[in-house]
N, C-alpha and C positions, 0 to 999 in steps of 0.2 A: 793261695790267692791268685796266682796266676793262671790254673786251669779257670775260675771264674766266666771267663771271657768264651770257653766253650759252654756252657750254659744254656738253655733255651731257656725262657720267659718265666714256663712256670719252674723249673728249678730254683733260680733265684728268689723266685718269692717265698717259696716253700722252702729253701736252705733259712732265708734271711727272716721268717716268722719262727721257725724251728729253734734256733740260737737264740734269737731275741725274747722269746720267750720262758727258754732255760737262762736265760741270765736273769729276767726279771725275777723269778723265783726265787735264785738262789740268792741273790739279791739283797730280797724284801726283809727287812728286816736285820735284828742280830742275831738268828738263831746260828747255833753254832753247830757244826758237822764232824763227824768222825774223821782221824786220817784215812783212813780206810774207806771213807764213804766216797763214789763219784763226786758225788754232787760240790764237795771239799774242794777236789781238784779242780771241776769245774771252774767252781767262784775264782779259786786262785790262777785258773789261766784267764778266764773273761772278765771277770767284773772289770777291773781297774780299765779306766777310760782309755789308758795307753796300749792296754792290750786289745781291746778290741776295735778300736780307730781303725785299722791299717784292715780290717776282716769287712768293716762295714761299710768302707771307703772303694773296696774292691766292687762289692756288690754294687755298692752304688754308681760306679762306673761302669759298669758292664750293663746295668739297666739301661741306664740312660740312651742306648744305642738303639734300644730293640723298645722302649715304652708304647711306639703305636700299635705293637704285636697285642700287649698288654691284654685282656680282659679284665674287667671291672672284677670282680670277685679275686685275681693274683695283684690287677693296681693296689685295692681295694688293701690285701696282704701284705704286699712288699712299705708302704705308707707305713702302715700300722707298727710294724715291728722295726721299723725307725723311729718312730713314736715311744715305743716303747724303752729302748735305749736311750731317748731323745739326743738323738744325732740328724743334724741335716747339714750334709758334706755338700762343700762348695765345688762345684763342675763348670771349669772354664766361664766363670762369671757368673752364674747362676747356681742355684742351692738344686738339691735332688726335689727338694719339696716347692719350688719354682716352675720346674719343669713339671713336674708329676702331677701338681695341679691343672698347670693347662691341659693336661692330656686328659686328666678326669673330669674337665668339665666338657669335652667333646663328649664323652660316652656315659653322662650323667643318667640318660634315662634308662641306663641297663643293669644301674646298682641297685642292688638290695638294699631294706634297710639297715640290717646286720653293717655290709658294706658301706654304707652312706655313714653311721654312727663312728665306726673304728677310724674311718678316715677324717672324720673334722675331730674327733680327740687326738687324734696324734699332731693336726697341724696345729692345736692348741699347745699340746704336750712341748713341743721342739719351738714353740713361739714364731711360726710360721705366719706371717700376714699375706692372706689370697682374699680380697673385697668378693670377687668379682665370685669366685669357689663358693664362698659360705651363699652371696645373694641368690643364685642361679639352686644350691643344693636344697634353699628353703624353697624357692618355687616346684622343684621336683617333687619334694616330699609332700610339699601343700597338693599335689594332685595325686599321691599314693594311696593304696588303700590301708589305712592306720590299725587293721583290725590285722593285718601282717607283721607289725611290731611286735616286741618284746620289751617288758618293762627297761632292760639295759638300755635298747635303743633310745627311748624314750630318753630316757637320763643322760645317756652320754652327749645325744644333739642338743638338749634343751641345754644343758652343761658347756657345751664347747660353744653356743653362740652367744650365750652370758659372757664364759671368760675371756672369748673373742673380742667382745665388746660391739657383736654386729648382731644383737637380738633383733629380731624380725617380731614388731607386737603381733602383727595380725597370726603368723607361724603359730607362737608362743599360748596367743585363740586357740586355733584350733588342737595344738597338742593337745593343752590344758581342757578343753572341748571334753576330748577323747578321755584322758584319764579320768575324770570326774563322773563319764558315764559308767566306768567298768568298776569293777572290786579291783582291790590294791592286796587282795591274801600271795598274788603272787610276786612283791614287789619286795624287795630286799631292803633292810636299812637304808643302807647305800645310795639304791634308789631313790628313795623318798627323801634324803637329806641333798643330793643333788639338785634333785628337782624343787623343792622349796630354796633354797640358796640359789639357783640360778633367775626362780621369777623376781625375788627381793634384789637381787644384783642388777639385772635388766631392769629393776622398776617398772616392771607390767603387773598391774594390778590384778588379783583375782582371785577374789576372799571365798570363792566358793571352791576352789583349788587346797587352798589352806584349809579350810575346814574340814575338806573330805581326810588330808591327810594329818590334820590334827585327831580328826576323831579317832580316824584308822590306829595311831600309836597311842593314845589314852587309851584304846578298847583293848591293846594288848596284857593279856595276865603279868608279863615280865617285860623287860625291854633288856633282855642279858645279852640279845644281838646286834644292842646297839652299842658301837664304841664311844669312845668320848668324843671325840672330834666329830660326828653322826650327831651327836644330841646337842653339841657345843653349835654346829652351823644349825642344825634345825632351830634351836630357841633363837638364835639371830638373826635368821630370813623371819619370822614371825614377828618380830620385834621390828625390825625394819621394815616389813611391808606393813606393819600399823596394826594387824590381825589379834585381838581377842582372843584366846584362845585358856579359859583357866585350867581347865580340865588336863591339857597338855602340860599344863608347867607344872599343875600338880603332880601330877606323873612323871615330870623327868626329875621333878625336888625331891621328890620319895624314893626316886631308883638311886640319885645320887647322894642321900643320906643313909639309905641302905647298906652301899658297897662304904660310904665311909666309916659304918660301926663297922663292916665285914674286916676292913683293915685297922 
């Protein structure tokens, strides 16, 4: 930890996405590892919160010196994989994710959407309050070109200003805009249970949003990639946004009367 402090900018962020994202892996879940497997050992020196406090605490101090160096695409990094861990270490009176916000809203109009998405789910992740971040990151994006998204992006921002509790209607327009123009073949469960749970949470109406992606998961032969918790918030934001939909419930009653004989 102590070499840390020789680091330049992008080390750190790329040390501190690298690990954070071998932990969340090894992580996820109970699956259980060989002794003989890295990844075994891995879990057993990182996971537990008291091993790796003192690893992410370093990083997070050695940033903090050099943040205006920063580019958006490593701010963008080093955020995320604090998020990921969901740790935000406190720095002589201020959190990492205090700092790290004001810095990313000086150099807002140089993220990406990739970068824009990863950075408000992590201040969601770690319960981060920045007003001022999320207002300023919806007027950016409201002037980006939305054809440069990716379904994730989509999901993750529409996602982190729901559970932020700082949904932007007019934003949440135009997302929703967008998505309803394109096909959804490339949009993963995930996505679509995101995005329908964040407009019912935010309470922004917009039954032609639902439709599109109720019809989209009724038109599916199977729903085998949808998990339960995926079908569990879908039928909820539908239900709470007031939305019609029989075709969907018939479809998720039969997938989940299906796997009930299967068991």
């Amino acid at each position: 930890c102590d070499r840390m402090h020789s680091f330049q900018y992008r080390d750190l962020a790329q040390t501190s996405l690298g690990i954070a994202k071998t932990i969340s892996q090894v992580s996820r879940g109970n699956r259980q590892y060989r002794a003989n497997d890295p990844l075994h050992f891995i879990r057993r020196l990182f996971v537990k919160e008291s091993q790796c406090s003192p690893l992410f605490d370093s990083i997070a101090s050695s940033a903090v010196g050099m943040l205006n160096e920063f580019e958006a695409r490593h701010l963008s990094n080093l955020i995320y994989s604090f998020g990921l861990v969901e740790r935000n270490p406190d720095i002589g009176g201020e959190t990492l994710f205090d700092v790290s916000g004001k810095t990313a809203v000086r150099i807002l109009q140089t993220f990406k959407p990739q970068e824009l998405s990863n950075m408000l789910w992590a201040f969601v992740k770690v319960d981060a309050k920045n007003s001022r971040l999320f207002q300023e990151t919806g007027g950016v994006i409201s002037g980006m070109d939305l054809d440069s998204f990716k379904p994730q992006d989509f999901a993750n921002i529409i996602w982190s200003f729901a559970k932020s509790g700082k949904a932007d209607p007019e934003l949440f327009q135009a997302l929703g805009n967008h998505i309803v123009a394109r096909r959804l073949n490339d949009f993963q469960p995930q996505h679509l249970s995101n995005i329908a749970w964040a407009f019912a949470t935010a309470e922004v109406s917009y039954p032609e949003l639902f439709k599109k992606i109720g019809d989209h998961i009724a038109g599916q032969d199977r729903l085998n990639l949808f998990n339960p918790q995926s079908l569990s918030n879908i039928s909820w934001a539908f239900a709470t946004a007031g939305v019609s939909h029989p075709q969907l419930f018939n479809k998720i009653g039969n997938h989940i009367a299906g796997q009930d004989r299967l068991n």
